[in-house]
C-alpha positions in Angstrom: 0.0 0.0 0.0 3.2 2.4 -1.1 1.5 4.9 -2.5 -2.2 4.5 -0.9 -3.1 7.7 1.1 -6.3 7.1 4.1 -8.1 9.9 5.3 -10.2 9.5 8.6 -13.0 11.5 10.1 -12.5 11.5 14.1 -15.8 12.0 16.0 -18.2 8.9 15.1 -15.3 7.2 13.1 -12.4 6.5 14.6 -13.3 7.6 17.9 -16.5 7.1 19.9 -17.0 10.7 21.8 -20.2 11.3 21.8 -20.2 11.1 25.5 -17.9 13.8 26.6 -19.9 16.2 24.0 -22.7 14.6 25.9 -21.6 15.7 29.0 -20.3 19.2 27.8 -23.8 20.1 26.5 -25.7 19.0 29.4 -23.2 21.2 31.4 -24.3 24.0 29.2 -27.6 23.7 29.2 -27.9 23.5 32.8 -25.9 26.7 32.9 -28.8 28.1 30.6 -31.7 27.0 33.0 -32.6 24.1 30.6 -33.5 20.7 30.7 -30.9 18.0 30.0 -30.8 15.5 26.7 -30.2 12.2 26.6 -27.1 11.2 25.4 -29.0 8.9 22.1 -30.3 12.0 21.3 -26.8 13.8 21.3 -25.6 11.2 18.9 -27.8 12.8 16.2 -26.8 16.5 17.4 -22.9 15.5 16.6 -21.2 16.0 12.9 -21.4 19.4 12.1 -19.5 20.8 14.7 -19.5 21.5 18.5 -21.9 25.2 17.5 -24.8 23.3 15.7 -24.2 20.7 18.5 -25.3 23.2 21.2 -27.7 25.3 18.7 -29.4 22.1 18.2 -29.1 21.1 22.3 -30.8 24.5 22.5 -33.6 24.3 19.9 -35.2 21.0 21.5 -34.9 22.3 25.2 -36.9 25.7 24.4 -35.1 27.9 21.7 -32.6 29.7 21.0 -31.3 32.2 23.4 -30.6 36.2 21.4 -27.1 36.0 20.2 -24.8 36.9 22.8 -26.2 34.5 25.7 -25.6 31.8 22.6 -21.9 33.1 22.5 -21.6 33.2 26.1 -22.8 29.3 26.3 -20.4 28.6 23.7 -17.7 29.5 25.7 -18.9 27.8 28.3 -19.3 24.2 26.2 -15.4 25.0 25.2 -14.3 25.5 28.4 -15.8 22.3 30.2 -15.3 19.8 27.0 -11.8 21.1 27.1 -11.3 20.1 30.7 -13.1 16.8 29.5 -11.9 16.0 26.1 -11.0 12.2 26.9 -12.6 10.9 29.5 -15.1 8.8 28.1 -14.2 9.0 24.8 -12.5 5.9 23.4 -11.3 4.4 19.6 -14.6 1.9 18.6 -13.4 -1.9 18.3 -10.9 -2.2 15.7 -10.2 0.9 14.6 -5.9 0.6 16.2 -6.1 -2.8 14.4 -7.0 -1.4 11.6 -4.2 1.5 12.0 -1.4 -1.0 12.4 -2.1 -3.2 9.6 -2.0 0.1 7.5 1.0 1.6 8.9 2.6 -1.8 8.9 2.0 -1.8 5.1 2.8 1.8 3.8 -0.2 3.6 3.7 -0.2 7.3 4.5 -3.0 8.1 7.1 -4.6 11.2 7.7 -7.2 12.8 10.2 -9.9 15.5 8.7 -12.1 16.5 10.8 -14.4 19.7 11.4 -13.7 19.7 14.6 -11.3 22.6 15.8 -7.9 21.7 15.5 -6.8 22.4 18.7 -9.7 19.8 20.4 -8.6 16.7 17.3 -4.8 17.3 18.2 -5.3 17.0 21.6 -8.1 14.1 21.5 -5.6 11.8 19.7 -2.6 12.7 21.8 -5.0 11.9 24.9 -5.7 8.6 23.4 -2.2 7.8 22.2 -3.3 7.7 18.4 -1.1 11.0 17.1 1.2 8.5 16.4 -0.4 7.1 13.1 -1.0 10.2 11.3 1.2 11.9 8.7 -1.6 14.8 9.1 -4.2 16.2 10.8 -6.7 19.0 9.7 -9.9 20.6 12.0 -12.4 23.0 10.4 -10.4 26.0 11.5 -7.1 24.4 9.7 -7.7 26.0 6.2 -10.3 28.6 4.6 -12.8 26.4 4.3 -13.8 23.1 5.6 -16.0 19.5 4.6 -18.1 19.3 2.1 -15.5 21.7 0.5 -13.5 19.6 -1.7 -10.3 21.3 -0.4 -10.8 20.3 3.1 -9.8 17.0 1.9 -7.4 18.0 -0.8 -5.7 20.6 1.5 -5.4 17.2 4.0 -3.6 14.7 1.2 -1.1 17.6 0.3 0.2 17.5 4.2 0.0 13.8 4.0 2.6 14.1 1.1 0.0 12.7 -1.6 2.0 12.5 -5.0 -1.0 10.4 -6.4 -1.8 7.1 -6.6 -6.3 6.0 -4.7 -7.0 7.7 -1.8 -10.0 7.2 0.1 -12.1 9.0 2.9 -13.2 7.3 5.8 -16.5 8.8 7.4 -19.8 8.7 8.8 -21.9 11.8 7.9 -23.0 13.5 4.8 -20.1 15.8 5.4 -17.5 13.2 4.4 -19.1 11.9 1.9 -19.7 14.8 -0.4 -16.2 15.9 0.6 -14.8 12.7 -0.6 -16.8 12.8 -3.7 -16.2 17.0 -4.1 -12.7 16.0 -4.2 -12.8 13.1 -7.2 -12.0 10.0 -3.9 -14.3 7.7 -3.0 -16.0 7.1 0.5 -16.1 4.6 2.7 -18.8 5.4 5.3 -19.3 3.7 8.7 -22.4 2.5 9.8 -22.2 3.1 13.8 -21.5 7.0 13.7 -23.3 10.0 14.1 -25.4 10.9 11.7 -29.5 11.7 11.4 -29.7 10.0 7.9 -28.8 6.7 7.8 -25.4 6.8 5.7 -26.8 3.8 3.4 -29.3 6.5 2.0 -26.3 9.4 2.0 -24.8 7.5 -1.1 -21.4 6.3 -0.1 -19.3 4.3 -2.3 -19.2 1.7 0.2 -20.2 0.7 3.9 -18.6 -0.9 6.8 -20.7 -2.4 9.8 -17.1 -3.0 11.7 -13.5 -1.3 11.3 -12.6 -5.3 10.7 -14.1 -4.8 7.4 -11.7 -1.5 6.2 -8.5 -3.8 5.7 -9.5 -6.2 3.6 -12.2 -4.2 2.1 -9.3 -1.3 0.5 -6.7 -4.1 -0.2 -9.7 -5.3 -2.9 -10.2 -2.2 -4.1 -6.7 -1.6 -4.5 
């Protein structure tokens, strides 16, 4: 796999961490008077970023506040999921197998991810998985961020891409169209965090386990 380039989505793909964001926006809400979600529910608030996560966390417990008690919440999401980043959060089963065998075999790996830069850094380092990575991109890394095909691009140019199949690993619409924006297929995960089931989001393939993603790219490659 010399010259085969892998580019993963973090939250709902390689790593499960829906319940810190869980636990951030529950913090924040009770900070705004609200009630508290259940943390199913945040599963389908996650995937476009840790803003719509709250908006949304907002909407269903009574609206959104005016603009500057939103801000002022944000802030106070930041501040607790920073002080929480990791410690729920945890790689689903596989996924470091998975990692190895590529490593192990010459494939160029890659993180892009919408979440901020500063949060996916320090998630992986918490969770000893920097170490796989050639690069790592957040929504805040470049001018523009997934769908935008130069999310993705803008990722396999760190990662030293020179040509040769890439492919994007995800689980939300996001990924996919940014895969597709970019001319690389998409291989989307069936356990992440998306409203839409990512069978009818139009994928170039599925996986129900990361035990399927090795010998599922060695075919294709």
């Amino acid at each position: 796999m010399q010259d085969i380039s892998i580019i993963f989505d973090l939250d709902g793909t390689l790593v499960d961490t829906a319940p810190d964001i869980h636990r951030a926006l529950n913090h924040s809400l009770i900070h705004a008077g609200r009630e508290t979600v259940d943390l199913d529910i945040v599963r389908d608030m996650i995937g476009l970023g840790a803003r719509m996560t709250l908006e949304k966390g907002l909407t269903v417990t009574g609206g959104m506040p005016d603009a500057g008690t939103f801000e002022a919440l944000v802030a106070v999401f930041f501040a607790h999921y920073e002080e929480h980043l990791s410690d729920n959060s945890k790689p689903y089963e596989g996924v470091i197998d998975a990692l190895e065998t590529f490593q192990a075999e010459g494939a160029a790996l890659g993180v892009c991810t919408n979440k901020s830069i500063h949060f996916a850094k320090a998630l992986l380092a918490d969770l000893d998985m920097s170490r796989y990575f050639k690069a790592m991109t957040g929504g805040d890394s470049f001018k523009v961020k997934k769908p935008d095909a130069g999310h993705i691009t803008g990722t396999l140019d760190l990662m030293g891409h020179k040509g040769g199949k890439a492919f994007m690993i995800g689980d939300s619409i996001n990924d996919i169209k940014a895969a597709h924006n970019a001319g690389i297929p998409c291989i989307a995960v069936s356990f992440g965090y998306t409203e839409i089931h990512v069978r009818d989001l139009g994928p170039d393939h599925i996986i129900d386990h990361f035990d399927e993603l090795v010998p599922l790219i060695q075919k294709l490659v």
